[in-house]
C-alpha positions in Angstrom: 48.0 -37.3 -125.5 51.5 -37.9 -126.6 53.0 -41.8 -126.5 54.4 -42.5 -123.0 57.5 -44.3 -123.9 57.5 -46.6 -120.9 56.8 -49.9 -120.0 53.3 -50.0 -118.7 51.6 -47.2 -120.4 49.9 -47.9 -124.4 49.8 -45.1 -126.2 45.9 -43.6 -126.4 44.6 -44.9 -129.4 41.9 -42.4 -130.0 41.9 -39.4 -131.9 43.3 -36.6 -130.2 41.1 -34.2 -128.5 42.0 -30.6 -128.2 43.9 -29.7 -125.1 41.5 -28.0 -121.5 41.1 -24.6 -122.0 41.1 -21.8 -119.5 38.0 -22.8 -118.1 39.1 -26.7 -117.3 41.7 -25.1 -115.8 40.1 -23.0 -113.4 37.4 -25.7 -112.6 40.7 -28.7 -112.0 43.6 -26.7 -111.0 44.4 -25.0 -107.7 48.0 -23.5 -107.5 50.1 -23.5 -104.8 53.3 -21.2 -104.6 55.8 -20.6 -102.2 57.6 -17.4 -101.7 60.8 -16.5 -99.4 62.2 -12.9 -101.1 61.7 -13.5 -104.4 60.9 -9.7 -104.8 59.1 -8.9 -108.5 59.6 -12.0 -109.5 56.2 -13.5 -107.5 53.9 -10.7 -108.8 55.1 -12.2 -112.7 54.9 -16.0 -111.5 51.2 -15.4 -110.8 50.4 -13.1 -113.5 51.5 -16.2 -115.6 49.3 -18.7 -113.7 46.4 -16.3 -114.4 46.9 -16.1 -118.2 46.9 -20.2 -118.0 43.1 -19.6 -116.7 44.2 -20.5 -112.6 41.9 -19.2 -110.8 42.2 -20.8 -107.3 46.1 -20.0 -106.6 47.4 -19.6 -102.8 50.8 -18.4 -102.0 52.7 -19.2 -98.6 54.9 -16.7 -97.6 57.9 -18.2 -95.8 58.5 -15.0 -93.7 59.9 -12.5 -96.8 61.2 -9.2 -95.6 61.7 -7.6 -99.5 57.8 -6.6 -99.3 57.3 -9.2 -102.3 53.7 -11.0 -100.7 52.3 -6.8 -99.8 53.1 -6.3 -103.1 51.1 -9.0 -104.4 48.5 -8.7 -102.2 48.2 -5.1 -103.9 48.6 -6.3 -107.5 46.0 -9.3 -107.1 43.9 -8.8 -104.4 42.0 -12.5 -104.8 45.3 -14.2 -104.3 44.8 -16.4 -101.0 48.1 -15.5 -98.9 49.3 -17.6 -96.0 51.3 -16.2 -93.8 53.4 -18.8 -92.2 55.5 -16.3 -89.3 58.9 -18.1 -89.7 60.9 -19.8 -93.1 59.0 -23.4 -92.7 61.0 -24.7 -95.5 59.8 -25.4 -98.9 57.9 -28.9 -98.3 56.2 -27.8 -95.1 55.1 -24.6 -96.9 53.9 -26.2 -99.9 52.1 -28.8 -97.6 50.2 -25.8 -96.0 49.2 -24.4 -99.4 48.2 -27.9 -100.7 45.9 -28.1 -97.4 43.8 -24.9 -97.9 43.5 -25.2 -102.0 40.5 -27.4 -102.8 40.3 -28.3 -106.5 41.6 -32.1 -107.5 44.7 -31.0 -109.4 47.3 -29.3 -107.2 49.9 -27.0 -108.7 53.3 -26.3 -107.2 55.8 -23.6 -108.2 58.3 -21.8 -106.8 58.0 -18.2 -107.0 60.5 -17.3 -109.7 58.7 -19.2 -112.3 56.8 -18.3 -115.6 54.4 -20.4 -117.2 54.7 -20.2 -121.1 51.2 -20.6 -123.3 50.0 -24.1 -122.9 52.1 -25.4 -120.4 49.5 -26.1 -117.8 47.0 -27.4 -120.5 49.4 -30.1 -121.6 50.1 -31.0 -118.3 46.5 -31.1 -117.3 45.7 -33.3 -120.5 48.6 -35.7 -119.6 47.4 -36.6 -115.8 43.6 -36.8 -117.2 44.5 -39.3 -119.6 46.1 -41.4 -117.1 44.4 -42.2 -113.9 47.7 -44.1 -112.9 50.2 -40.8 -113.4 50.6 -38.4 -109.5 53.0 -36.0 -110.8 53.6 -34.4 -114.3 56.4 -32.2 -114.9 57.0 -29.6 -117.5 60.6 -28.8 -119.4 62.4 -26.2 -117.5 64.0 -23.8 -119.2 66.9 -21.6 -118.0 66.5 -17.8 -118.0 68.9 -17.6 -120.8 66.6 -20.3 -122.9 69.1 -24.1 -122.3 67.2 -26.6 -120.9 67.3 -27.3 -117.2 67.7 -31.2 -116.4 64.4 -31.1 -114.2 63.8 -34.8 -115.0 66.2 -37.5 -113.6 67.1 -41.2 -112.5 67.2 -42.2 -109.0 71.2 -42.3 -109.2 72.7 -45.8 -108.3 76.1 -45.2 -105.6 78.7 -45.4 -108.9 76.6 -42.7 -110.7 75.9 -40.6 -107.2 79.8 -40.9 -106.5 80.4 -39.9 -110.1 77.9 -37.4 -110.0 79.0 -35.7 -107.0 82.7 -35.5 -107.5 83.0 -34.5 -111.2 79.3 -33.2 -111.9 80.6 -29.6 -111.3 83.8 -29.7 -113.4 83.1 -32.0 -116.1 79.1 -32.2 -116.4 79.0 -34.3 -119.9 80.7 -36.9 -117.7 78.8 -40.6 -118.4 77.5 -40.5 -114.4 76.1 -37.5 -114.5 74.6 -37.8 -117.8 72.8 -40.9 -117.1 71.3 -39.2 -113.2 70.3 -36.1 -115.1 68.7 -38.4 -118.5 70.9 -36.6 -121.1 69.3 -38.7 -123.7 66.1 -37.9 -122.9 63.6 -37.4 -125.5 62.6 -33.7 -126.5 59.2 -34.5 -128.0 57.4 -37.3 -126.1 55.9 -37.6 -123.0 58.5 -40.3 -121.1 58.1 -42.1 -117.4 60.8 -41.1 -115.3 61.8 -41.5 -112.0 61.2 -38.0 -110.2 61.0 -34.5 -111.6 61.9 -30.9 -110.4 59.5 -29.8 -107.8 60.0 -26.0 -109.2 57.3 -26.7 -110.7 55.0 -29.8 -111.2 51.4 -30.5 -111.6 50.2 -33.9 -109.4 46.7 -35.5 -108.9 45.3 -34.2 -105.0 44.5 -38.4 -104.2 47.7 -39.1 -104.8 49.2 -36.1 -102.6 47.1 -36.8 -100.1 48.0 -40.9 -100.0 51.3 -40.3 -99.6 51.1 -37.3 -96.4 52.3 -34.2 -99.1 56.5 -33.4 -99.0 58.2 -34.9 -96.0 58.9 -31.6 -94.2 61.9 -33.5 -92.5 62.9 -31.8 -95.8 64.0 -28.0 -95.1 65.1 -27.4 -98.6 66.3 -29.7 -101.3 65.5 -33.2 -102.5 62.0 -33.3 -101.4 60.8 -33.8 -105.0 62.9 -36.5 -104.9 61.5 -38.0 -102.2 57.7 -37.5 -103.0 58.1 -39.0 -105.9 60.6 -42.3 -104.8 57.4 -42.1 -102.5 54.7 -42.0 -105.5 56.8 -45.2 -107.3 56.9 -47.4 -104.6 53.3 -46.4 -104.0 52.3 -47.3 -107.8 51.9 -44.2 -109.1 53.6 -43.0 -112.3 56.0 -39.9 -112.5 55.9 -38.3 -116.2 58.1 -35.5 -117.9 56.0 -33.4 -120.7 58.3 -31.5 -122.7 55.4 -29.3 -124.4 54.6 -28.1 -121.0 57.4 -25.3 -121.1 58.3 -22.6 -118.2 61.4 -20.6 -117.5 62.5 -20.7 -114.4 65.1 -17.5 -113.1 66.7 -19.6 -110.1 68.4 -18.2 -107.0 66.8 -15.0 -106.6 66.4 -16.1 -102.8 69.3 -18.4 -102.6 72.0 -16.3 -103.5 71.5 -13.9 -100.4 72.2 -17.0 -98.2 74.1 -19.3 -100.1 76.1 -21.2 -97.8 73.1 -22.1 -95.7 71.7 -23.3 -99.2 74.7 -25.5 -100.0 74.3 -27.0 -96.7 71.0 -27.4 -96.9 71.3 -29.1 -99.8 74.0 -31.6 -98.6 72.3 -32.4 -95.7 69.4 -33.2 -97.3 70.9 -35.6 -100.4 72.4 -37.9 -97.4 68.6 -37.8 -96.0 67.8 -39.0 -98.2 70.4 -41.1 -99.4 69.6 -42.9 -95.8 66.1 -43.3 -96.1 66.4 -44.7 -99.3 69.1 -47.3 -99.7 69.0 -51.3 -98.8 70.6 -54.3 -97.9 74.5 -53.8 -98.6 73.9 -50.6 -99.6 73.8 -49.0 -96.3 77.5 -50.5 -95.9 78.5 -47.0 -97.8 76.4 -44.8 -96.0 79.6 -43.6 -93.7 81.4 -43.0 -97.3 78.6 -41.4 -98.9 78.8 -38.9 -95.8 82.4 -38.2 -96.0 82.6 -37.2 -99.9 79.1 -35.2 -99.4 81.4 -33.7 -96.9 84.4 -32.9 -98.7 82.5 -31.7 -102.2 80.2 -29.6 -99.4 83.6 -27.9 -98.2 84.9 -27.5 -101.8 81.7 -25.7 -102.8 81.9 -23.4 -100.0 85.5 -22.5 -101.0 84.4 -21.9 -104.4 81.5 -19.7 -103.5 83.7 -17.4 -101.3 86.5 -17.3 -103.9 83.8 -16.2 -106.7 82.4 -13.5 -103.8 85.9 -12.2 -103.8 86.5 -12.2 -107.1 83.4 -10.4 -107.9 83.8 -7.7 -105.1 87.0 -7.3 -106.6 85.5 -6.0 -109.6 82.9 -3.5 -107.9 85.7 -2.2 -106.1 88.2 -1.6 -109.2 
């Protein structure tokens, strides 16, 4: 296993062993993905999973009407589909997958995911050398190749203020480079305080300690929350950058994307509430008001980019 470059973690200081092959992974790993109209793009997520040597993979359908979970169920007829009648949300359908899968390594993914060669192997290696670790996550890669920043701080207000109001126009700012760890190291395993929940691997004990997602959660920022929940729990949160996958985002999202921007604003202050202490809370009210005002801003920019691009079609 790579060095851990944390406080609290030695390095392993025996030899290497070769990574868990296809059949540790179908013995350890049960995957859990959920779908909401992510059209071809689920049938290729899975494919993926199988080449990693998953066996035990269960998809929750958040109500889809683009036929995506019939045609799955026609290209892999031992996938385990639950079918959950209405859009749950992303925790509270991940929380049903995670109840029916049975193997002590859980898997979750969204459904526009592909797993590159090893990635689930080096993740599996990392949490079994490390009793302490719940969640490993991998490097997320962008469909055109640039790194996603899928592992982050828990922001302090200054950074979350900075974050929020210049994150958009100016992201090498120094706030939102320290929230989204721009100097985070490419080639070791590193401790970090939560990671993308797009896709993560995380021990089943330490899932089922801390209840799964908080479904309070519709969409957004309930990775963050499971693992602010792991930490205070004990448990360790790692990145893994060998573990690579390429995530295509927004295949859903975009056909609704205002609910999905408020969605997402809603649920930062959630959990900006549950979160924050002592004086803290004193800027709760403010916190609210500029979620507020940068929510409003991104609508406006999302309908002037709709314009702009119907604009085009029409010339």
């Amino acid at each position: 296993m790579p060095e851990v470059s944390a406080a609290g973690h030695r390095p392993d200081d025996t030899a290497p062993a070769a990574g868990p092959g296809p059949s540790s992974i179908a013995e350890r790993v049960s995957a859990v993905v959920v779908n909401h109209d992510a059209g071809a793009a689920l049938v290729e997520c899975v494919a993926s999973l199988r080449a990693e040597g998953v066996v035990d993979v269960t998809v929750v359908d958040n109500a889809s009407s683009d036929g995506s979970a019939d045609a799955l169920a026609s290209a892999d007829a031992a996938v385990r589909l639950v079918q959950t009648g209405t859009n749950l949300g992303y925790g509270a359908a991940a929380n049903r997958g995670i109840d029916v899968s049975g193997l002590d390594l859980v898997l979750v993914s969204n459904p526009d995911v592909a797993v590159h060669r090893g990635a689930l192997a080096a993740l599996v290696e990392v949490l079994g050398a490390d009793p302490v670790l719940a969640i490993a996550g991998p490097r997320i890669l962008e469909a055109d190749g640039t790194r996603y920043p899928s592992a982050r701080r828990f922001p302090s207000l200054l950074d979350a203020a900075g974050h929020a109001l210049f994150g958009d126009l100016a992201p090498d700012n120094r706030f939102t480079q320290r929230y989204r760890m721009g100097d985070l190291a490419s080639d070791q395993v590193t401790e970090v305080d939560w990671v993308s929940g797009a896709f993560f691997l995380a021990r089943r004990r330490a899932l089922e300690e801390l209840g799964g997602f908080d479904e309070s959660y519709f969409m957004y920022a309930e990775d963050t929350d499971l693992c602010w929940r792991a930490r205070r729990a004990g448990w360790g949160v790692v990145y893994v950058p060998e573990a690579v996958v390429t995530h295509v985002q927004g295949i859903s999202t975009a056909r609704r994307p205002y609910r999905m921007l408020v969605a997402h604003h809603r649920s930062v202050f959630h959990f900006a509430a549950r979160t924050e202490r002592g004086w803290r809370r004193v800027a709760l009210p403010a916190t609210a008001v500029l979620l507020t005002l940068r929510l409003a801003v991104m609508c406006a920019r999302q309908a002037l980019g709709a314009l702009r691009s119907a604009a085009r079609r029409a010339e």
